[in-house]
C-alpha positions in Angstrom: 16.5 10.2 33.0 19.0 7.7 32.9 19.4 4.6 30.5 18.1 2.0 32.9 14.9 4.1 34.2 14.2 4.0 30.3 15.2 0.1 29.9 12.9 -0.9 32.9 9.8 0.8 32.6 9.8 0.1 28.5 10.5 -3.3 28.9 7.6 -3.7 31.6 4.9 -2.1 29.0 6.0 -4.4 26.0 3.2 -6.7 25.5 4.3 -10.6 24.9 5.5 -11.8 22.1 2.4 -13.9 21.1 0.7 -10.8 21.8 2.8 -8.9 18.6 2.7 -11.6 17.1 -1.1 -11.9 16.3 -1.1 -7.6 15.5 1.6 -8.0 13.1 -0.5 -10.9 11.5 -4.0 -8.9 12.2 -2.5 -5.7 10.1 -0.3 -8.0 7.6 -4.3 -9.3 6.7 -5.9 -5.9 6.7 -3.0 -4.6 4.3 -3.2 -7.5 1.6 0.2 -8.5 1.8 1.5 -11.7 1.4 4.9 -13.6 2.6 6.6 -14.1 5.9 7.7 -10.5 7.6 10.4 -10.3 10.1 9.6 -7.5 13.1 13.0 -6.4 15.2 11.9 -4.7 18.0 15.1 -2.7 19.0 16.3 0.4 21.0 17.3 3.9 19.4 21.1 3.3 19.1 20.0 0.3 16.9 17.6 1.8 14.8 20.0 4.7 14.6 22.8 2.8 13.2 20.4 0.8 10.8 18.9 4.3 9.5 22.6 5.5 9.1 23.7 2.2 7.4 20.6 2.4 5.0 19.4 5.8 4.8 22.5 7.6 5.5 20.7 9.6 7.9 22.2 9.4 11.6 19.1 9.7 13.7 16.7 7.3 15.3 13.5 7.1 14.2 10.4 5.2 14.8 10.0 2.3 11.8 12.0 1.2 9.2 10.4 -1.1 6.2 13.2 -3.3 4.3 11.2 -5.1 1.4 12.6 -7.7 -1.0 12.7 -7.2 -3.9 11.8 -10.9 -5.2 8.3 -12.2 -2.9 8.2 -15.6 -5.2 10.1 -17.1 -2.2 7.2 -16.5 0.0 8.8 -13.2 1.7 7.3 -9.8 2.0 10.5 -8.1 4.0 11.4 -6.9 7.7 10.4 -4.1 9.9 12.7 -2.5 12.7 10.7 -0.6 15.2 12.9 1.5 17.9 10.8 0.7 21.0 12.6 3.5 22.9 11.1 6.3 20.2 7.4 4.2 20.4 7.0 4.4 23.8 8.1 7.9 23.9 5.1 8.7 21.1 2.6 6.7 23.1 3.3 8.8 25.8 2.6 12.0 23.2 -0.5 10.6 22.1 -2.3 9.5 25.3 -2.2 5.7 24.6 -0.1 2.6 25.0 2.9 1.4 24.1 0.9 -1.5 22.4 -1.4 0.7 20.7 1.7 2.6 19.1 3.5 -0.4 18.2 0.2 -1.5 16.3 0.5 2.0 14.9 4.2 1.7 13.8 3.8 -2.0 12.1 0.7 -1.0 10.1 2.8 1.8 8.8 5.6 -0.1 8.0 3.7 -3.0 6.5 2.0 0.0 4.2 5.7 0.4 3.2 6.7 -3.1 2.5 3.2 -3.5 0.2 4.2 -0.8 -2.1 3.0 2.6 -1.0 5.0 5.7 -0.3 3.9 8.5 0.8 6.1 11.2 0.1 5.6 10.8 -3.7 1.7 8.6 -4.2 -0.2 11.3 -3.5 -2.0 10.7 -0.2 -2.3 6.9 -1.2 -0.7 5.8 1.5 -2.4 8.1 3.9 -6.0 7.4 2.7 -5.8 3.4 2.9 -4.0 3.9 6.1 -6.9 5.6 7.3 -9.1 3.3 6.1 -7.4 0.7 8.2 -6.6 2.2 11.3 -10.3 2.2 11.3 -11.0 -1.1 10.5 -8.6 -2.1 13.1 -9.6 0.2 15.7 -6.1 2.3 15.8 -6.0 6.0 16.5 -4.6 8.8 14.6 -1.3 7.4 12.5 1.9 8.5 11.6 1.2 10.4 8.2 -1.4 12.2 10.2 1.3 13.2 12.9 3.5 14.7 10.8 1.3 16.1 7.9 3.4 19.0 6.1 6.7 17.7 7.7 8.8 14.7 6.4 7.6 11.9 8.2 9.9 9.6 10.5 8.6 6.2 9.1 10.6 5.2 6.0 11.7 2.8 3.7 15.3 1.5 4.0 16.9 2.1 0.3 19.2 -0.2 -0.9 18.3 -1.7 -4.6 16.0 -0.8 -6.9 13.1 -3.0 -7.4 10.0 -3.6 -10.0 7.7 -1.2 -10.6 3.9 -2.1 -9.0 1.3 -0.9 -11.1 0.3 3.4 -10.3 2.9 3.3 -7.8 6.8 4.7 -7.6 9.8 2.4 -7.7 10.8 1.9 -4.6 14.5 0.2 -2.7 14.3 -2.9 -2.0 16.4 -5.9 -0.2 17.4 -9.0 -2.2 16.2 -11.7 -0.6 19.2 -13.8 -0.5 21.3 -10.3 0.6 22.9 -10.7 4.1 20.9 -6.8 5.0 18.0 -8.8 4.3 17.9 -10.6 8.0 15.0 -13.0 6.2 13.4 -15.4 8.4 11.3 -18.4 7.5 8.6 -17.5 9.1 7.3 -14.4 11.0 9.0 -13.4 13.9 9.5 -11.1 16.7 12.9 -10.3 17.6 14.4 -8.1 20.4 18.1 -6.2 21.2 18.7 -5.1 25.0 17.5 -1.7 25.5 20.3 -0.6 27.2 22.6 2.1 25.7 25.9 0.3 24.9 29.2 1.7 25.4 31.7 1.0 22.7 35.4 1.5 23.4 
């Protein structure tokens, strides 16, 4: 399958922005969590490069969380979601690529309010059952993967404070140029297209 084939028919199933917009909103309620989050919506070289810059790991994955450290300034932190990797795990589960976009920004919100679920104990996994039901989302990523190291994951970068019964956890500065902080939530999007660097 070539690069464009993928561009085309991913870029025809994204739902509008307004549309993301109001789920990133819906799930930032259900999850408690105040400030402004940023959402990049971005292909798998992107995410790729932005889980090797962080992570050190040079894969793609599905969601990256990049908290700040200090929310007094109103800001909770940004999300990257590879779209490329969601549509392809909407296509696994038997649903849309709006429905696993939902799935991926619920995770990563989970992320961004504190919880970790490689070291809380099924925490993470139990409230984000709880609100995949309450939002009417099907199986999530914790689920997916139980028993393997799951693809959604926090960006380290700086330590940050502890949050009561929960690990310390990397976090952005908010005034850091990583950061990519926005005034107020937003959706932004990178061309899908594989890029050719010379």
């Amino acid at each position: 399958m070539n690069a464009a084939a993928v561009d085309g028919s991913v870029r025809a199933a994204l739902p509008r922005k307004p549309t993301l917009t109001r789920y990133l909103r819906e799930a930032q309620a259900a999850v408690g969590l105040g400030g402004e989050v940023s959402v990049l919506l971005t292909s798998d070289d992107g995410i790729r490069g932005l889980n090797r810059r962080f992570r050190k790991k040079n894969k793609a994955t599905d969601v990256l969380s990049f908290p700040v450290e200090d929310s007094s300034h109103g800001l909770a932190g940004d999300l990257a979601i590879s779209v490329e990797t969601a549509a392809r795990q909407a296509a696994d589960q038997g649903h849309k690529l709006s429905v696993e976009l939902r799935v991926l920004m619920l995770h990563g919100l989970l992320h961004l309010a504190g919880y970790d679920h490689e070291c809380d104990q099924g925490a993470m996994a139990r409230k984000e059952r709880r609100l995949r039901a309450k939002l009417g989302l099907p199986k999530g990523l914790i689920e997916r993967v139980e028993g393997k190291h799951t693809s959604g994951a926090k960006a380290p970068v700086v330590s940050a404070g502890r949050m009561p019964g929960r690990k310390p956890r990397p976090t952005l500065q908010a005034n850091s140029p990583e950061a990519g902080i926005r005034r107020r939530p937003t959706l932004k999007s990178t061309p899908l297209r594989k890029r050719v660097s010379r």
